[in-house]
C-alpha positions as CSV (number, residue, x, y, z in Angstrom):
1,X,59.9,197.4,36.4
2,X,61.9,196.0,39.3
3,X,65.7,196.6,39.8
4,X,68.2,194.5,41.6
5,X,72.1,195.6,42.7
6,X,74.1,194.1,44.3
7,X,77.3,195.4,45.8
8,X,80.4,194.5,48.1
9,X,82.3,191.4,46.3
10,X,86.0,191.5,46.1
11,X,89.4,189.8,46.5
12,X,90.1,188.6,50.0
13,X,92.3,185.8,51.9
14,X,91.1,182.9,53.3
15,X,89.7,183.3,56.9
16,X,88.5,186.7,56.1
17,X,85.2,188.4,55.4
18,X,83.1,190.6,53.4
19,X,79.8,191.7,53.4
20,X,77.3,192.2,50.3
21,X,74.6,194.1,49.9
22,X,71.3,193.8,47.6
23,X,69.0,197.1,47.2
24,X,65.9,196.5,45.5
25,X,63.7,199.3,44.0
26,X,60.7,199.7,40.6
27,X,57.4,198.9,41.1
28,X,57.4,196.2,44.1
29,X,54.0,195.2,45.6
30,X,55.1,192.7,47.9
31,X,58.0,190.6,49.0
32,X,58.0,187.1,49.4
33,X,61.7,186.4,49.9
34,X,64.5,188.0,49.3
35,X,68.1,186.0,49.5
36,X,71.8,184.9,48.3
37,X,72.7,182.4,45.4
38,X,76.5,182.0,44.1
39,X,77.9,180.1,41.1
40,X,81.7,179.2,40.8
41,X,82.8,178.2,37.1
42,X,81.5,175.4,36.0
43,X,79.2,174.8,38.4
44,X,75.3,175.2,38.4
45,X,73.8,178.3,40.7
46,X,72.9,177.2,43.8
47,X,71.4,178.6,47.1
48,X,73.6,180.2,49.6
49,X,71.2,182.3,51.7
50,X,67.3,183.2,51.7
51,X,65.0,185.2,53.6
52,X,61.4,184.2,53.6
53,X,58.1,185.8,54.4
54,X,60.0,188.5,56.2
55,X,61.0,186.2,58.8
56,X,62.6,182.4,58.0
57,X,65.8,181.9,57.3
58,X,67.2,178.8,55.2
59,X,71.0,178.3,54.5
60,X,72.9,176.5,52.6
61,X,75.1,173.6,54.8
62,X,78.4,174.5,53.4
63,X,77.8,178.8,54.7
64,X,75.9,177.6,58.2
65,X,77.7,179.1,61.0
66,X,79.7,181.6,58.5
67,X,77.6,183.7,57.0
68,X,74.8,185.8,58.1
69,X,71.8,186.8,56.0
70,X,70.0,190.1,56.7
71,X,67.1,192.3,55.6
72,X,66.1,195.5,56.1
73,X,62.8,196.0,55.3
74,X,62.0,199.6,55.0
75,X,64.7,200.1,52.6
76,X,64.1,196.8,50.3
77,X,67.7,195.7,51.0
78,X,69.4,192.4,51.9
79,X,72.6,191.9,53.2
80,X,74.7,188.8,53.6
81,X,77.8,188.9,56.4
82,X,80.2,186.3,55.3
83,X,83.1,185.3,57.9
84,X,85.6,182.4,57.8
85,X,86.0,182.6,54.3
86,X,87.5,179.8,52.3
87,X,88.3,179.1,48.7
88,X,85.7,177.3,47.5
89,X,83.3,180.1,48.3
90,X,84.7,181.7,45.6
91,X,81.7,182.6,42.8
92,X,79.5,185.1,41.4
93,X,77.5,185.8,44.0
94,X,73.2,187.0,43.0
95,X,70.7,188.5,45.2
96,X,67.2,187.2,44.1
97,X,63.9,188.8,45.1
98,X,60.8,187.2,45.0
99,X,57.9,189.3,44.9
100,X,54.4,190.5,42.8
101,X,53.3,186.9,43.1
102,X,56.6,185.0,43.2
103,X,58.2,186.4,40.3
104,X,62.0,185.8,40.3
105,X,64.4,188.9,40.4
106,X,67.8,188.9,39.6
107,X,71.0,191.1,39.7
108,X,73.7,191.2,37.6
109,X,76.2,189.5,40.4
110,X,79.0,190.2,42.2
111,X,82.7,188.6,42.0
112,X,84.0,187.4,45.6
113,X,87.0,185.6,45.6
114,X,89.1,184.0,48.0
115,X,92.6,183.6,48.1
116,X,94.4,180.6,49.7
């Protein structure tokens, strides 16, 4: 079994910032990435931030330059930094590990919203 939380959403204005964090735990062999996705009513899930191999970094356009995606690897967490925030990055926002052969993890999201 493999368990992921998120934690850190919240209510904030526009043009300020929050940081989430992911901890992942169970029976984890290996990671392959580890990363962000957020979906706003209405709209499909889609990619915000990802960590792969350990190293590469991907972002979405609309986040690049505001947030900031983090690992740390000894504890199996992820971390996203997100400054300058604006309305529209309002969502539920997942952290999704891949791992044990590129199996998909999910957690049960977190609520950030942004207040104009």
């Amino acid at each position: 079994q493999v368990q992921v939380v998120e934690s850190g959403g919240g209510l904030v204005q526009a043009g300020g910032s929050l940081r989430l964090s992911c901890a992942a735990s169970g029976s984890i062999s290996s990671i392959n990435a580890m990363g962000w996705f957020r979906q706003a009513p209405g709209k499909q899930r889609e990619l915000v931030a990802d960590i792969i191999s350990g190293s590469k970094t991907v972002y979405a356009d609309s986040v690049k330059g505001r947030f900031t995606v983090s690992r740390e690897n000894a504890k199996n967490m992820v971390y996203l930094q997100m400054n300058s925030l604006k309305p529209e990055d309002t969502a539920v926002y997942y952290c999704r590990l891949k791992c044990n052969g590129w199996i998909d993890y999910w957690g049960q999201g977190t609520q950030v919203t942004v207040s104009s």
